[in-house]
N, C-alpha and C positions, 0 to 999 in steps of 0.2 A: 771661922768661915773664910776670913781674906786669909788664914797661912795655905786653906788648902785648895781657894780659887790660885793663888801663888804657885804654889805643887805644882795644880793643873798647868796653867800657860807655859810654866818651864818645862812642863813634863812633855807639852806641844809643839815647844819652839826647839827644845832636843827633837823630836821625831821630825819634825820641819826641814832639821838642820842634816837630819841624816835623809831625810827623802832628796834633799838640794844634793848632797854629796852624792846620794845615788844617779839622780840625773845626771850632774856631771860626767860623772863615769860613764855613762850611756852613752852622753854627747862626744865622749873623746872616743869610744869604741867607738860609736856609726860616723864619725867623722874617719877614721883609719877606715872602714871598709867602704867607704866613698872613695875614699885617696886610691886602695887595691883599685872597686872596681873600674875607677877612671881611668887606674893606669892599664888594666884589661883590655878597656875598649878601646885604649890608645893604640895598643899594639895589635889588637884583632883589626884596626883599621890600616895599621899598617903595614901587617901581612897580605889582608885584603887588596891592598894596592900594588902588592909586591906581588902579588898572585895573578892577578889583573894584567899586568904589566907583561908576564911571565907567559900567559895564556895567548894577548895579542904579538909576541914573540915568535911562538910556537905556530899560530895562524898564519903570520907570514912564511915562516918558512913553509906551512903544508901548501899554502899558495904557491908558493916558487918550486917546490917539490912534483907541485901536478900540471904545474907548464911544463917543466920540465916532461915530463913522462909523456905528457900529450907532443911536445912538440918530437922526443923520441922515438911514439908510436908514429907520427907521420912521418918520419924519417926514414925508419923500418918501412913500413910501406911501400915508400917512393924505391927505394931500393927492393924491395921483393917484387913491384911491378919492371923493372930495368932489368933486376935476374932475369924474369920469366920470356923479357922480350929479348935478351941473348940467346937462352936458350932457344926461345923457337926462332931466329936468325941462325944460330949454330945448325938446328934441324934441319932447315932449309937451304943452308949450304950443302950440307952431307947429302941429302936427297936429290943435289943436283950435280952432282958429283957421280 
């Protein structure tokens, strides 16, 4: 009766001993896809910043791009009212003539 309670416990401290080793192996696997997805997030944050950064770039220039245009179109303007008052000056010279 004690050779085959004996059996038993080694026969439990071998499965014990391979349950230990399988966790092991877990713990080094999900430690590796910790480490990936850390270094994942590392880099989605730092395109995100790189993106960011890239975006308030491009906002400035559409800002300075549409002053620009504005201050053009009244540029344009001011000059297509100065045309129009030569011309009617040119009219009104020739009609007095």
């Amino acid at each position: 009766d004690a050779n085959r309670q004996i059996s038993e416990y080694k026969f439990k401290l071998s499965k014990a001993e391979q349950d230990i080793t399988t966790l092991e192996q877990n713990i080094g696997r999900l430690q590796g896809q910790v480490a990936r997805y850390k270094n994942a997030a590392e880099n989605a944050e730092k395109v995100e910043d790189e993106l960011k950064a890239e975006k308030r770039k491009l906002q400035r220039e559409l800002r300075t791009a549409l002053d620009k245009i504005e201050e053009m179109e009244m540029t344009n303007s001011n000059l297509m009212k100065r045309l129009e008052k030569m011309k009617a000056n040119r009219t009104a010279l020739l009609s007095q003539q």
